[in-house]
C-alpha positions in Angstrom: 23.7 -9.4 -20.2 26.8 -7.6 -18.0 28.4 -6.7 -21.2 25.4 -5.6 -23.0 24.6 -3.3 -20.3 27.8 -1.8 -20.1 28.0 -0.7 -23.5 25.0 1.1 -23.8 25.2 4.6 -24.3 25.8 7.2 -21.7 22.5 9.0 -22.8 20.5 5.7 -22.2 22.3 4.8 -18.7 21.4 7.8 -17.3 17.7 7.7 -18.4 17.7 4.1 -17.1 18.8 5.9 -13.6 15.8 8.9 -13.7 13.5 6.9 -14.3 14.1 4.1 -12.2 12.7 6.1 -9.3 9.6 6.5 -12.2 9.0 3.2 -12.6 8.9 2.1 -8.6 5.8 4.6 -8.7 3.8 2.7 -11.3 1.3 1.4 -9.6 0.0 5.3 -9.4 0.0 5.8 -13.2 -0.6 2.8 -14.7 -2.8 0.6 -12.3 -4.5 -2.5 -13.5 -7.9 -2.6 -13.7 -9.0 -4.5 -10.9 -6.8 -2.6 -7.8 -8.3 0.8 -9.8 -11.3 -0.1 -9.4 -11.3 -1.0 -5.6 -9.5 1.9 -5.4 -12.4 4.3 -6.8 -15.2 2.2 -5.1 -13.8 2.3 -1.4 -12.8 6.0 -2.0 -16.3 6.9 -3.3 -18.1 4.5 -0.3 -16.0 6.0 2.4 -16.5 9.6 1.3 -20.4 8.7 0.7 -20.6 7.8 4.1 -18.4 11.1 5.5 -20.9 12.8 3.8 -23.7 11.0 5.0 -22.7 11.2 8.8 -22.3 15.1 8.3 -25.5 15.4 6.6 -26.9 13.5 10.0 -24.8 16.2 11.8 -23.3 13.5 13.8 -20.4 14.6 16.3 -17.5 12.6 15.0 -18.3 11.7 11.0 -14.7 10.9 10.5 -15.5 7.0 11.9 -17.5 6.1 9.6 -15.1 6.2 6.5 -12.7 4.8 8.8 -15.2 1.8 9.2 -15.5 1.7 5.4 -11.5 1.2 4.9 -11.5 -1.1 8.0 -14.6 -3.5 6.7 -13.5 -3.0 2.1 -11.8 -6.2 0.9 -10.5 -7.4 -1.9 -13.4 -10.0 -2.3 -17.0 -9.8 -1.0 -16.9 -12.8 1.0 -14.1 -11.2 2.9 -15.8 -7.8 3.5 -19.1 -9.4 4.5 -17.5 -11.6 7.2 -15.7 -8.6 8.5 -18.7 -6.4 8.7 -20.4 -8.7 10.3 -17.8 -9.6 13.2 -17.0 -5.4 13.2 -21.3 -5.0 14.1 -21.1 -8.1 16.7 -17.8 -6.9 18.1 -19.0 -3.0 18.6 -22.4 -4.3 19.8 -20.4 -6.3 22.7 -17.8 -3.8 22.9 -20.8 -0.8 23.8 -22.6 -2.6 26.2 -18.8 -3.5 27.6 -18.3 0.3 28.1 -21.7 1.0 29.7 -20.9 -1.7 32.1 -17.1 0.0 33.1 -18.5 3.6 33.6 -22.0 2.4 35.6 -19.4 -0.1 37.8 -17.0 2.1 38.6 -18.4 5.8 39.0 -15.4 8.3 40.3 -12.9 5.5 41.2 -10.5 6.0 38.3 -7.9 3.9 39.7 -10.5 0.6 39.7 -11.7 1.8 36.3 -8.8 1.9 34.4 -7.4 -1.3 35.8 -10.4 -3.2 34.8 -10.5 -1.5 31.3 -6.4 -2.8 30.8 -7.5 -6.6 32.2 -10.7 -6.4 29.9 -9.2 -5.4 26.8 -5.9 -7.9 27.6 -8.2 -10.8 28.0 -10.1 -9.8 24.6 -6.9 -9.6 22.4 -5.4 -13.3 24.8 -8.8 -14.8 23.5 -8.8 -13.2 20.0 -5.1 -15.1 19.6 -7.2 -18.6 20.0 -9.2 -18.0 17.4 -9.3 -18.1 13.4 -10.2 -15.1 10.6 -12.5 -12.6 11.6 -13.8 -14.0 15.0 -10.5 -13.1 16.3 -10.9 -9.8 14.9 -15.0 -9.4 16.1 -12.9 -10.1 20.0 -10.1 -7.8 19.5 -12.9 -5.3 18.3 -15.1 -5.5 21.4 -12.1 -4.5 23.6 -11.1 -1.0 21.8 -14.7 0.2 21.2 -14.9 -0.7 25.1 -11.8 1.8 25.4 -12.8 4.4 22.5 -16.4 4.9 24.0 -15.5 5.0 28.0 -12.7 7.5 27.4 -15.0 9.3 25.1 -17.3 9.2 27.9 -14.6 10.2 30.7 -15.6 14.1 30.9 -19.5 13.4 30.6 -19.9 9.7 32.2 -23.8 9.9 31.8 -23.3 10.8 28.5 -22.3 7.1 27.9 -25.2 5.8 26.1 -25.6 8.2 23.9 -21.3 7.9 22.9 -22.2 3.9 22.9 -24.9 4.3 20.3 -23.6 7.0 18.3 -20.2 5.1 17.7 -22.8 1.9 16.2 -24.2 4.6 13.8 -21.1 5.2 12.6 -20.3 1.7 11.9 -23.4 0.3 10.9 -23.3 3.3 8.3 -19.8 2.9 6.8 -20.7 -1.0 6.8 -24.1 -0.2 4.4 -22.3 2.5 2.5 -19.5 -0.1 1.8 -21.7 -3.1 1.2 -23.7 -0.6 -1.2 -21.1 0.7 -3.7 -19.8 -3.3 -4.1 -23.2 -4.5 -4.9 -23.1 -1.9 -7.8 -19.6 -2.3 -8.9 -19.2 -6.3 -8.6 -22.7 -7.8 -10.1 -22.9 -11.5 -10.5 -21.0 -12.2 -7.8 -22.4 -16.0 -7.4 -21.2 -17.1 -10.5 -17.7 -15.3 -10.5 -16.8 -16.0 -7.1 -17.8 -20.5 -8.0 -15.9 -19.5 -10.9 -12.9 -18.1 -9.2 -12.8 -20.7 -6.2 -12.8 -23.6 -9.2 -10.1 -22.3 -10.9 -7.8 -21.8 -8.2 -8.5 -25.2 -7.0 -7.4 -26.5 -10.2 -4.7 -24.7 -10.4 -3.5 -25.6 -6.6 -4.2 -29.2 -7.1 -2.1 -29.1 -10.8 0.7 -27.2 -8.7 0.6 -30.0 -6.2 0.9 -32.7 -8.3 3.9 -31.2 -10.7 5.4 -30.8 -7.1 4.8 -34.5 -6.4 6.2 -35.5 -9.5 9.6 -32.8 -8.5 9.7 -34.2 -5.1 10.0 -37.5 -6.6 12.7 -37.2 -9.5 15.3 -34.9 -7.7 17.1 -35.4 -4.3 15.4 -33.6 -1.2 17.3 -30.2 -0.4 17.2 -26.6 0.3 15.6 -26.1 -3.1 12.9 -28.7 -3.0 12.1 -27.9 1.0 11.4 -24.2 -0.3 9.2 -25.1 -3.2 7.4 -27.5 -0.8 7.0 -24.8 1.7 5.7 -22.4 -0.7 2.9 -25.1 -1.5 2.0 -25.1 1.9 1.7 -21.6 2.0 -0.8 -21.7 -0.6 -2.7 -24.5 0.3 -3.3 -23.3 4.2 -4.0 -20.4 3.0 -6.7 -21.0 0.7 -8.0 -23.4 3.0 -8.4 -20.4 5.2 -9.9 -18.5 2.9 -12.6 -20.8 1.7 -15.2 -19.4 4.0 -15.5 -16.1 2.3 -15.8 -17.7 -1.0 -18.8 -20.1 0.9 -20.5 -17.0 2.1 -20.6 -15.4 -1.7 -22.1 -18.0 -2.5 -25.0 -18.1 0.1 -26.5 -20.3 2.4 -27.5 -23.9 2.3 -24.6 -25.2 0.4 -21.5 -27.4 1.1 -19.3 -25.7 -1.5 -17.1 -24.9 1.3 -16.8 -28.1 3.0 -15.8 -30.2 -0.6 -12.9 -27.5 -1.4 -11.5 -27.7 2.5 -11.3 -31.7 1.8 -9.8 -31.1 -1.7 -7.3 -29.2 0.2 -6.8 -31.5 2.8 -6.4 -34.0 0.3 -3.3 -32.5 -1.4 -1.6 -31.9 2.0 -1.8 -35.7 2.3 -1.0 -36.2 -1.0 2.5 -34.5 -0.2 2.9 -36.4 2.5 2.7 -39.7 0.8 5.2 -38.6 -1.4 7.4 -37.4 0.8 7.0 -41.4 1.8 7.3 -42.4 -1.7 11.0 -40.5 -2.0 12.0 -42.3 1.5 11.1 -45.4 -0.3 12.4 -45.2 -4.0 14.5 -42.1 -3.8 16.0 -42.1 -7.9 13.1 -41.8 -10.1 13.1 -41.1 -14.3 11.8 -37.8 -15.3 8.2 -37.8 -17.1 7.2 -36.7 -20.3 5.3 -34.3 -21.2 1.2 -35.1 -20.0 -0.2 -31.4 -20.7 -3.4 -33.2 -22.1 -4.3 -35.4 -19.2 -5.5 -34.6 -16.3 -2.9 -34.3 -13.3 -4.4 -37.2 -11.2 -4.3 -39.6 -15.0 -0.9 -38.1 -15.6 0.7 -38.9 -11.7 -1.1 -42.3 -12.2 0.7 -43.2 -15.2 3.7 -42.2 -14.0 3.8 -43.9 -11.0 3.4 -46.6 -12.8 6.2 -46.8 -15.6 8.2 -45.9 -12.6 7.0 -49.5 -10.5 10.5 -50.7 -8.8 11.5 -53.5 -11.2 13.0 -56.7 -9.1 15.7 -57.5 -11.4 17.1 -54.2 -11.2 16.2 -52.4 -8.3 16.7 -52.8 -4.8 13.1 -51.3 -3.9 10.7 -54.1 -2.9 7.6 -53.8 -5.1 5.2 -55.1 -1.8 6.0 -52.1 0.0 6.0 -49.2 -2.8 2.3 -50.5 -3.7 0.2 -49.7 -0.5 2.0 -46.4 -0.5 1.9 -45.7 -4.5 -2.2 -47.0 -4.4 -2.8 -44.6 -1.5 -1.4 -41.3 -3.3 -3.7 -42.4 -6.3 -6.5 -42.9 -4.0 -6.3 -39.8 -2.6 -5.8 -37.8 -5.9 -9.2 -39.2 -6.9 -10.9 -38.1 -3.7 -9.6 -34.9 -4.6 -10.9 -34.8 -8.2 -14.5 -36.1 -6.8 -14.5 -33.6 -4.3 -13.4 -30.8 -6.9 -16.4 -32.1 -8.7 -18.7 -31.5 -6.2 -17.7 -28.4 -5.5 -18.8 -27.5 -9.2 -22.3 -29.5 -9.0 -23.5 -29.7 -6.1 -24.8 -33.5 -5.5 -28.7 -33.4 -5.3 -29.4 -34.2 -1.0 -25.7 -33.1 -0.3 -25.0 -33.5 3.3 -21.5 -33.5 3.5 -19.6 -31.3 6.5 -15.9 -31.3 7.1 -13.7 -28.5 8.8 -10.4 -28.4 10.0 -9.6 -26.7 13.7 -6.0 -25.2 13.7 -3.8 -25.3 16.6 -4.5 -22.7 19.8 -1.3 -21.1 20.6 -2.5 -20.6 24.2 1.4 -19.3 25.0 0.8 -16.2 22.8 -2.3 -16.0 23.9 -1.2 -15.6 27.2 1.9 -13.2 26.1 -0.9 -10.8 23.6 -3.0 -10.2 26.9 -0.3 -9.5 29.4 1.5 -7.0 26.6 -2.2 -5.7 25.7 -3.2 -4.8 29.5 0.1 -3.3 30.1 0.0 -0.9 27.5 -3.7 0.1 28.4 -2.0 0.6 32.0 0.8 2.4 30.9 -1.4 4.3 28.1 -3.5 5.1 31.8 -0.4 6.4 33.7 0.9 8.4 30.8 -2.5 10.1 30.9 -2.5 10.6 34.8 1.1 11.7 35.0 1.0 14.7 32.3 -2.6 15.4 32.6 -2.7 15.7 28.7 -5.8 17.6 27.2 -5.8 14.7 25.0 -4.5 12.1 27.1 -8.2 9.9 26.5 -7.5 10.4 22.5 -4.0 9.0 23.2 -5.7 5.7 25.0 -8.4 5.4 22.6 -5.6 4.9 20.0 -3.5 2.7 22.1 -6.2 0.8 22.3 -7.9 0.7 18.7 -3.6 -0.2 17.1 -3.1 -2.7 19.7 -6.1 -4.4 18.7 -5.5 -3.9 14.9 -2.1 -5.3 15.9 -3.2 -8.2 18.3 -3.4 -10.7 15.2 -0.6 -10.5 13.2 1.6 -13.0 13.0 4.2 -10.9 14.5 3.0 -8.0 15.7 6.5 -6.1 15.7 6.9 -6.8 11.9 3.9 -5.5 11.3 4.3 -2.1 14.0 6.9 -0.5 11.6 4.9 -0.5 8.4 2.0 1.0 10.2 4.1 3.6 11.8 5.9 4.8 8.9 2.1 5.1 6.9 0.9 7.0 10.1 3.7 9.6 9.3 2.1 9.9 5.7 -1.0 10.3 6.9 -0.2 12.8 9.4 2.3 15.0 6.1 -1.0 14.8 4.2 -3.6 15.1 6.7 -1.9 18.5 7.8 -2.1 20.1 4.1 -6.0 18.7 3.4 -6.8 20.2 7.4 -5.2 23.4 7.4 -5.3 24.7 3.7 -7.7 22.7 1.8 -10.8 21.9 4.3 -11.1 25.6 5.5 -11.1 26.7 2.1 -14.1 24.2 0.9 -17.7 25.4 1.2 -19.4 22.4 -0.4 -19.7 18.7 -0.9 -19.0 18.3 -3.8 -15.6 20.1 -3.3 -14.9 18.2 0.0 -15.3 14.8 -2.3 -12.7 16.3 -4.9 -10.3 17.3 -2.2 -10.7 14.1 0.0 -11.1 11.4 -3.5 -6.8 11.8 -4.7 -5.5 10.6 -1.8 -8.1 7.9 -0.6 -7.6 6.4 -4.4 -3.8 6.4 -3.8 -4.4 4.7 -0.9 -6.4 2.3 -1.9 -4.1 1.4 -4.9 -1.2 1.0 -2.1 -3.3 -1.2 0.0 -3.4 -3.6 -3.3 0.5 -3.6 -3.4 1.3 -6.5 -1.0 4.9 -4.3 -0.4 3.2 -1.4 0.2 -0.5 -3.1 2.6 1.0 -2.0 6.1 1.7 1.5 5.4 -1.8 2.0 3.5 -3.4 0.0 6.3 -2.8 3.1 8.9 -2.8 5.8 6.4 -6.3 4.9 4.8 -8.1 4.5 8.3 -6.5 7.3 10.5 -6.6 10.1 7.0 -10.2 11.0 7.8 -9.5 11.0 11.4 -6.9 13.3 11.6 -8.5 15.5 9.3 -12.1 15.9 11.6 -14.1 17.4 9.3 -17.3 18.9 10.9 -20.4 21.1 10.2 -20.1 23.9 11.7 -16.6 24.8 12.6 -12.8 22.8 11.6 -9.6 21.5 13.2 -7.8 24.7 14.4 -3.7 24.5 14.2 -3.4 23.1 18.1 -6.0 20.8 17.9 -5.0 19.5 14.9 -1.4 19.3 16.0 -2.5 17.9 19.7 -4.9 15.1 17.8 -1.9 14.0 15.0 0.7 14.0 18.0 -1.8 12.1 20.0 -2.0 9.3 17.1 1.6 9.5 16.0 2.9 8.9 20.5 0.2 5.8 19.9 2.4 4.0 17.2 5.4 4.4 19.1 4.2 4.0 22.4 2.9 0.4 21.0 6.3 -1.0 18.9 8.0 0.1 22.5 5.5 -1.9 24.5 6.1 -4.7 21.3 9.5 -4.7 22.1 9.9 -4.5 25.7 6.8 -6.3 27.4 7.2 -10.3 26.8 8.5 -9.1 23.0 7.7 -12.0 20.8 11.0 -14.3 19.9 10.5 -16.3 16.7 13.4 -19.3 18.1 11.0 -19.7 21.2 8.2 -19.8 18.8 10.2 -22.4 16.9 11.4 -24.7 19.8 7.5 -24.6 21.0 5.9 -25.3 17.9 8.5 -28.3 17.4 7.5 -29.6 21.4 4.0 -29.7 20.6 4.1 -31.3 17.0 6.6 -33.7 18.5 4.2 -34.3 21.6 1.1 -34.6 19.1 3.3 -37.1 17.1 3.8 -39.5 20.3 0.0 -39.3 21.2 -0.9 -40.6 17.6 0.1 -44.1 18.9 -2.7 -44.0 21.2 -5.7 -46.4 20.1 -8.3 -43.8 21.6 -6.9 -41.3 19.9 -9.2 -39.9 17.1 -6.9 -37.7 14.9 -7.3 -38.8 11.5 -4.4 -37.8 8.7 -6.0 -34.9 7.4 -6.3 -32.8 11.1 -3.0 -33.8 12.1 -1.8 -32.7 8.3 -3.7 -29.6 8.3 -2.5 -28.8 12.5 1.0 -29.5 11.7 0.8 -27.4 7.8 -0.8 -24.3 9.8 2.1 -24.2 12.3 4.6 -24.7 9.7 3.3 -22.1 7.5 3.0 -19.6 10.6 6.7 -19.9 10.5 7.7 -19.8 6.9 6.0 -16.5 7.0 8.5 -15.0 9.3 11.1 -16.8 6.8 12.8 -13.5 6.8 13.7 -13.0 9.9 15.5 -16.7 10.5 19.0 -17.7 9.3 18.8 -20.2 5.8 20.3 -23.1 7.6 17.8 -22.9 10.7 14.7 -22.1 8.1 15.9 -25.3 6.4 16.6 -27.4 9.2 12.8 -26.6 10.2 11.3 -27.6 7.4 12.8 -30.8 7.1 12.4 -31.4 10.3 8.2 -30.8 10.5 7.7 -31.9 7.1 9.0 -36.1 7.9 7.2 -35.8 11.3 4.1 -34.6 9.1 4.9 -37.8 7.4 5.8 -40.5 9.9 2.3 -39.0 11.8 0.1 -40.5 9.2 1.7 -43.8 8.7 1.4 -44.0 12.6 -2.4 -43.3 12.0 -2.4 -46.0 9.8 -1.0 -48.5 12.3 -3.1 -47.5 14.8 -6.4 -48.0 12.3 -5.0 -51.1 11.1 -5.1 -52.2 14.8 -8.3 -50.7 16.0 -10.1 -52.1 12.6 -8.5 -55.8 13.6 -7.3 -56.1 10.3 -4.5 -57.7 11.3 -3.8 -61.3 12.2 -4.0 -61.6 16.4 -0.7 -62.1 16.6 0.1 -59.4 13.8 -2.2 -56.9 15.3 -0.2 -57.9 19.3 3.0 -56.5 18.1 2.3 -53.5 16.2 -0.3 -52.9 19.1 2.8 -52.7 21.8 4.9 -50.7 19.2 2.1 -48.4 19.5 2.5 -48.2 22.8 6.0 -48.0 22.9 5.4 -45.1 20.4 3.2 -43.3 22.8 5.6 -43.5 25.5 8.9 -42.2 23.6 10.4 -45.5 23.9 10.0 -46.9 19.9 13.6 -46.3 18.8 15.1 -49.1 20.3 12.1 -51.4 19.3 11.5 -50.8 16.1 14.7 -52.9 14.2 13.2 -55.7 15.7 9.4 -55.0 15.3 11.1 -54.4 11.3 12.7 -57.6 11.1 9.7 -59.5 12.6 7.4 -58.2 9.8 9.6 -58.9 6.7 10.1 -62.5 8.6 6.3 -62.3 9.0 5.6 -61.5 5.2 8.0 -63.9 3.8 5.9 -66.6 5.3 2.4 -65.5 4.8 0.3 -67.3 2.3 -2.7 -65.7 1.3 -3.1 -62.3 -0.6 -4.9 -60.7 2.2 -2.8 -61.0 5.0 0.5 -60.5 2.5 -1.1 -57.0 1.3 -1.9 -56.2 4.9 1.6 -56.9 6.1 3.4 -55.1 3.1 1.4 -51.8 4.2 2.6 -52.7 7.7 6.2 -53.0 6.3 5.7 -49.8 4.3 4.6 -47.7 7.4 7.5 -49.2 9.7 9.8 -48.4 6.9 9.0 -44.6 6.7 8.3 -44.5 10.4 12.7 -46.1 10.9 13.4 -43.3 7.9 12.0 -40.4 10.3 13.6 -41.9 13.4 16.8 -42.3 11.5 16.1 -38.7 10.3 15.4 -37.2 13.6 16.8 -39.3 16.2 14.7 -37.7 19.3 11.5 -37.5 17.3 9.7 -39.7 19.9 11.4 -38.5 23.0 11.0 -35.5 25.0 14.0 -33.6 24.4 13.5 -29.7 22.4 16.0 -29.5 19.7 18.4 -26.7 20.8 20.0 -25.8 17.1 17.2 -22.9 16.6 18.6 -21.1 19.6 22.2 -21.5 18.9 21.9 -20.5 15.4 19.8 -17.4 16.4 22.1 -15.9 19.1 
């Protein structure tokens, strides 16, 4: 290909070179279909509801297209959960503000300190929670702040502030909702449609990963290609609620595809068991025209550990081998349910992810500090649009609040602001005082929403859309009767360009978020979680502590760019065999708790349990191995000899994990991440 290339003609090389800079743009000229046409609707919906507002000669139209871009999603499901949480938050978030300005009447001092600690302890909570409830939290907080310093000048104006910014959101919300009824019809029957093919598809990709896992040696390769599966697992799982609300009330749709999710995370772990237990398995052939769970079946079996030959004993790759198939078959039957609903179909499952109360903790202290600091700025400069500049504080901090990594995200968002603010300045002070009509402000105003909304489709280019689409009708303030002049315009745009960077400061300076800490907690707690398994009270079945342990893993791999190869791998290996040895432990402890064990059987996995729980199993469990294949060399009946192969599986993976990682049951913090990230 290198030699091709370098005898092409000098003509064509330095075409290639023009128009490479032409090609990076495509996505303008030569959208697909789909990302054109949310494009075109969200343009059309937020400048319907511009219009609207103006035609209501409301005093600050330009939030309601901002809540049109804020609420417009790529499916409905998505948009009508965040509408709803954006009503609830700014309902909460009103009455909030009334409550600050009627408390605290000309005490300034009191009220912005209570403002700071109330909108901190709405983005710490938001971090405990999921989706768009988190959102709905972080929500309440900066409508709090955007209506009380709206309301500084004229406190007993508050009410009136307080209900006005509802109308605006309640009418980019309807003018949203609106223009996607009309441009996505049938939506029932194209979102079952899409939420059964892309459960097929996830559960082929997991079984073609099982059979991988299975026939090469574990590595950097095959950890990455697991990881990526869990990436698209958790987050479909997370996802399945939007798809549920498209498809209306009174069904169980969602709970069937969460447990075919949760099936395929346990699925991967029992083959991550299977390749501790027969690592050097035969390719398989080609099985395009069977179905993945007949095909894995099948091949499992050809590759049954043969006596003669191998050193694999049979009695413990069974329970593991008829597990797997088990659970492929839950999966299929739960697939199926999800595409016919069983008549009298009760069935609930859900899945809580962990609460990473730390962050929590950190997102409020950094939140409150920057409202403070927003608050001193303010009192120190006495800037004419010093409440503008804490309004926006308040409203990016609690866009930001979320993220995975909220300084990641900050630059993005800063760099679209500055677009926003180049283009805003050309519509504000040559094109808007020119126009003298709707229909002309539409024209003007529907170019650069649709390139915006053909950005915010580009996964590379989300974060710089995400600021330029909300903030473009903001900065511009188009009004009735008047326009932006030049230093209002120039005060308002500085206002929200100090904002940004007065927020990635604060992100980097107050408790600034350190993805090795994040690492060595997240490995504590899985590692805690893992000892308490042993417990007989405990209640964790496979598919929370697979689904607990996927979500944190996945909240890493997501940063994958920002940690060295070797660390990223070492912490993948490392999460993904105590994901492993956690469900065979749940299986001791049930085969205990169930007494299907012999009393004597049951006594000494019972105190290996309890060893377990207490960090003290290494040293026990040679013996407590040795016992059990002395134990099921003398057993007689089928029963008990099935029962005490599945306890010779489990303690086989469980020594492979140990052997693995050595302090997996112990309270010591592995101290590579930090070493490798200085």
């Amino acid at each position: 290909m290198g030699a091709r290339t370098a005898t092409l003609p000098l003509a064509e090389r330095i075409t290639s070179v023009l128009l490479h800079p032409v090609r990076r743009v495509s996505w303008i000229y030569a959208p697909t279909l789909p990302d054109l046409a949310f494009a075109v609707r969200t343009s059309f919906a937020a400048i319907i509801s511009l219009l609207i507002a103006m035609w209501m000669e409301l005093d600050s139209p330009q939030w309601a297209p901002l809540t049109v871009w804020v609420v417009a999603q790529s499916s409905r499901g998505e948009s009508l959960s965040k509408a709803r949480w954006r009503i609830f938050g700014t309902l909460v978030g009103g009455v909030a503000a009334i409550t600050l300005m009627a408390a605290f009447p000309q005490a300034p001092a009191l009220f912005f300190t209570c403002l700071s600690l109330w909108i901190g302890l709405c983005c710490a909570l938001a971090t405990l929670l999921d989706q768009y409830r988190a959102y709905g939290l972080v929500l309440t907080g900066f409508t709090s702040a955007i209506i009380a310093t709206g309301a500084i000048t004229q406190p007993d104006d508050v009410f009136a502030i307080s209900v006005a910014r509802t109308s605006y959101i309640i009418l980019g919300v309807l003018c949203e909702a609106v223009l996607a009824v009309v441009f996505m019809p049938r939506m029932v029957e194209h979102a079952r449609q899409q939420l059964l093919d892309r459960l097929a598809d996830t559960f082929h990709a997991t079984c073609a990963n099982i059979i991988q896992q299975l026939c090469t040696p574990a590595g950097p390769e095959q950890q990455a290609i697991t990881g990526s599966l869990l990436k698209r697992i958790v987050t479909f799982s997370g996802q399945i609620e939007f798809s549920a609300l498209e498809l209306g009330p009174r069904n169980h749709v969602g709970d069937h595809a969460r447990r075919a999710l949760a099936g395929m995370l346990v699925m991967l772990a029992q083959a991550r068991a299977l390749q501790i237990l027969h690592p050097r398995m035969t390719a398989p052939p080609r099985m395009d025209d069977m179905p993945p769970e007949h095909a894995l079946a099948a091949w499992l079996q050809q590759n049954t550990p043969d006596p003669a030959t191998d050193t694999v004993d049979s009695s413990e790759w069974r329970p593991v081998t008829t597990a797997l198939v088990s659970e492929a078959a839950r999966v299929r039957s739960e697939m199926t349910a999800c595409a016919t609903t069983p008549r009298g179909d009760h069935f609930r499952f859900s899945l809580t992810s962990r609460r990473h109360m730390h962050e929590a903790v950190n997102n409020g202290i950094r939140a409150a500090a920057a409202i403070m600091g927003a608050c001193m700025v303010w009192e120190i400069t006495a800037w004419h649009h010093g409440p503008a500049f804490i309004s926006f504080v308040a409203l990016i901090y609690g866009l930001m609040a979320t993220r995975e990594n909220p300084l990641v995200a900050t630059t993005p968002f800063l760099k679209g602001g500055l677009w926003c603010a180049a283009v805003a300045s050309v519509l504000a002070l040559w094109i808007i005082p020119a126009i003298t009509a709707p229909e002309i402000l539409l024209a003007a105003l529907l170019v650069p929403m649709t390139v915006g909304g053909l950005a915010a489709r580009k996964p590379q280019l989300a974060g710089y859309a995400f600021s330029f689409n909300m903030f473009l009708p903001v900065l511009i303030g188009p009004i009735n009767q008047g326009r932006f002049d030049e230093v209002s315009f120039f005060n308002n745009t500085m206002a929200f360009l100090a904002s940004i960077i007065f927020v990635l400061l604060t992100y980097r300076l107050v408790v600034p978020f350190r993805m090795d800490v994040h690492i060595r907690r997240t490995e504590a707690w899985v590692d805690q979680r893992l000892r308490h398994l042993g417990r007989v009270g405990t209640r964790t079945d496979a598919t929370t502590w697979l689904a607990a342990c996927a979500a944190s893993l996945v909240r890493i791999l997501f940063q994958a760019n920002a940690l060295p190869p070797p660390v990223l791998g070492a912490c993948v290996a490392r999460q993904i065999m105590s994901m492993t040895v956690g469900i065979y432990i749940i299986r001791l402890r049930e085969l205990v708790r169930g007494d299907h064990l012999s009393p004597r059987a049951g006594r000494i996995v019972g105190l290996f349990l309890a060893r377990w729980d207490r960090g003290q199993a290494a040293a026990m469990t040679p013996y407590v191995l040795a016992w059990t294949r002395h134990e099921l060399a003398r057993v007689t009946t089928p029963q008990a000899r099935q029962q005490m192969a599945e306890v010779l599986a489990c303690l086989r993976i469980i020594t492979a994990g140990l052997h693995e990682n050595p302090d997996i049951t112990t309270q010591k913090v592995t101290k590579y991440v930090v070493s490798d990230m200085s």
